[in-house]
Each structure stands twice: as structure tokens, then as C-alpha cells.
N, C-alpha and C positions, 0 to 999 in steps of 0.2 A: 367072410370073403364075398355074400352074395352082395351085402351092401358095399361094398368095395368098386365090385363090378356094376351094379345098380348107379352109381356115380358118376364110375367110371364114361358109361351110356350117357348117362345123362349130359356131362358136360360136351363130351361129342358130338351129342346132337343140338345141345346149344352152340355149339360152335360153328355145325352145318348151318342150322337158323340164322345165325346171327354175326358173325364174322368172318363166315367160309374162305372168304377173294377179297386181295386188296384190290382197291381202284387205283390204277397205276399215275403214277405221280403225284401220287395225296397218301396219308397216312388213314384214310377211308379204309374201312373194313363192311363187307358189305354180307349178305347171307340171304339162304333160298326164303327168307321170310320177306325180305324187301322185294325179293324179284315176284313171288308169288303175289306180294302185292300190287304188282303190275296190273293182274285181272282183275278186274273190281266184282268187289263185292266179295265171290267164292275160293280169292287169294287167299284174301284175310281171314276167311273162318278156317279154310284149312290150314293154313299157317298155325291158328289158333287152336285147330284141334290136335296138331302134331307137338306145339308147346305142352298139350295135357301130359303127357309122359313125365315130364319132369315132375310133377306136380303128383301125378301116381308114385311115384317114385318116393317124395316125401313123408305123403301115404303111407305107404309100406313102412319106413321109417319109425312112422309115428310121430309124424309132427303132430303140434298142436291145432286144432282150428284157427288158430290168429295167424299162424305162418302159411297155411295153407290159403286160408283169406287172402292173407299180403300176397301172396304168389297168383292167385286167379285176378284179383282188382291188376297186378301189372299185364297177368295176360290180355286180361279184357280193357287196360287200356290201349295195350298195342295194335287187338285187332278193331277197337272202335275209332280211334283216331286215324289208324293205318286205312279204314273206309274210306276216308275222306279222298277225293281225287286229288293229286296233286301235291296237295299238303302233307297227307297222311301218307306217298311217297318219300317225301322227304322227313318224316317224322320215323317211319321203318327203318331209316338207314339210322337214326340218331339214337333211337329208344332199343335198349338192346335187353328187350324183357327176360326173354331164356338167359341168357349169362347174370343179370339179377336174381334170379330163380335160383339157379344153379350156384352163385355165390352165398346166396341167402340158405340154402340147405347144404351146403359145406361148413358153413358159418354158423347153423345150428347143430351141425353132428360134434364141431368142436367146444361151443358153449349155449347149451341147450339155453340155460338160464335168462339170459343174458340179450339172446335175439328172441325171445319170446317175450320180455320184458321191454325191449323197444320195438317192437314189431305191433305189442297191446296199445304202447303211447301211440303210434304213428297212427294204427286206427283210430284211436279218440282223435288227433287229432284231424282227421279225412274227416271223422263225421262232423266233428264242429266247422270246419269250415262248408260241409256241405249245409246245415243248418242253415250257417253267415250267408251262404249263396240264396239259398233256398228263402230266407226272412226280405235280400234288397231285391231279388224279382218280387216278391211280391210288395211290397214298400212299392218300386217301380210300379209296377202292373195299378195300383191303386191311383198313384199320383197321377201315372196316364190316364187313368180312366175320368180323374175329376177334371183334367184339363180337357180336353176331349167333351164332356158333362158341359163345363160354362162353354166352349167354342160352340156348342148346339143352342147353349140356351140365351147365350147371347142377344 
């Protein structure tokens, strides 16, 4: 029953976060994680430490490390993107990390297997493409460097 209730919370306050208030005349769902992103900077970490809950939650559970993983990389993209002025307003209203959370740990208490078996894939595949990322800056960063190199020696 505690994990019931443990849920229970949880999805309520992904709710409070993340979809609390429609914006009227739109199908917009809006929540204190986008308003708190109003203040820059100490919005988004609070926002992002009030997300922790869910994530303890899973914790207690017993998730695995890879779900727990998957759950912190979407907090921590909500509150690094959600930094950004402007954009990372508009990115808070769109990115609705808590109710992924909270789906993703409904969705393992139903088939543990299953979302820890795609949760392991999604990881490989975030790391390979941060690799991909990580190999064309530098590729980049070289090729500038020798064009830059003959423009000197010209």
C-alpha cells in the first residue's frame, strides 16, 4: 500500500510540475516547473530539486541504475535547457520530464523487464551518439584550426 501511495505522490506532483493549468484557448498544459522557470537560473534547479522526489521514489522501489539514470539525464535535461533564457521557457512548457518519470516508473512497476531492457538500449544509444557528437567537434575543431594555420601562413 506504501508503494501505492508513494505513486500516488508522485504522479501529483508531476502533475503540480508539469501540467497543473491549462492556458486558456490552447490545449497547452502548463506547471510550477515552467513558471519557476521564469527566474533564471535558481527556477530551474529548484524545479529540478523538487523533480528529485520522483526519482527517490523509484529508489525506494528498487529501480534499477539504468532507470534511475534515464530519470536523472531527463531531469537534468529539463533543468539545463530550461536555463537557457527564452528558449529553455519555451522548452519547459514542451518537455514534461516529471510525467516521463512518473510514466517511466508506472511502466516499470508493471513490466520491470521490459523497461529496463529499453531504458539499457536508450542508454547505448545517448552514449553513441554523444561519442558521434564529441568525434565532429573535434574533426571541426581540427579542420578550423588548419584553415585558420594556412590564413597565418599565407
Amino acid at each position: 500500500m506504501i508503494e501505492n501511495t508513494e505513486i500516488r505522490r508522485a504522479r501529483a506532483l508531476a502533475r503540480v510540475l508539469d501540467t497543473a493549468v491549462g492556458v486558456p484557448g490552447t490545449r497547452i498544459r502548463i506547471g510550477l516547473d515552467a513558471i519557476l522557470g521564469l527566474v533564471p537560473g535558481a527556477g530551474d534547479i529548484v524545479a529540478g530539486a523538487l523533480s528529485g522526489y520522483i526519482v527517490l521514489v523509484a529508489v525506494r522501489r528498487g529501480a534499477p541504475a539504468v532507470i534511475i539514470g534515464r530519470m536523472l539525464a531527463n531531469i537534468g535535461i529539463d533543468t539545463l535547457i530550461g536555463s537557457v533564457p527564452v528558449l529553455g521557457d519555451i522548452f519547459d512548457v514542451a518537455f514534461k520530464s516529471n510525467v516521463m518519470n512518473v510514466e517511466l516508473l508506472e511502466r516499470y512497476a508493471a513490466q520491470p523487464a521490459a523497461v529496463e531492457t529499453r531504458s539499457r538500449l536508450l542508454g547505448w544509444l545517448f552514449i553513441a551518439f554523444l561519442a558521434l557528437l564529441l568525434a565532429a567537434v573535434g574533426v571541426l575543431g581540427f579542420l578550423g584550426a588548419r584553415l585558420i594555420w594556412r590564413l597565418l601562413t599565407a
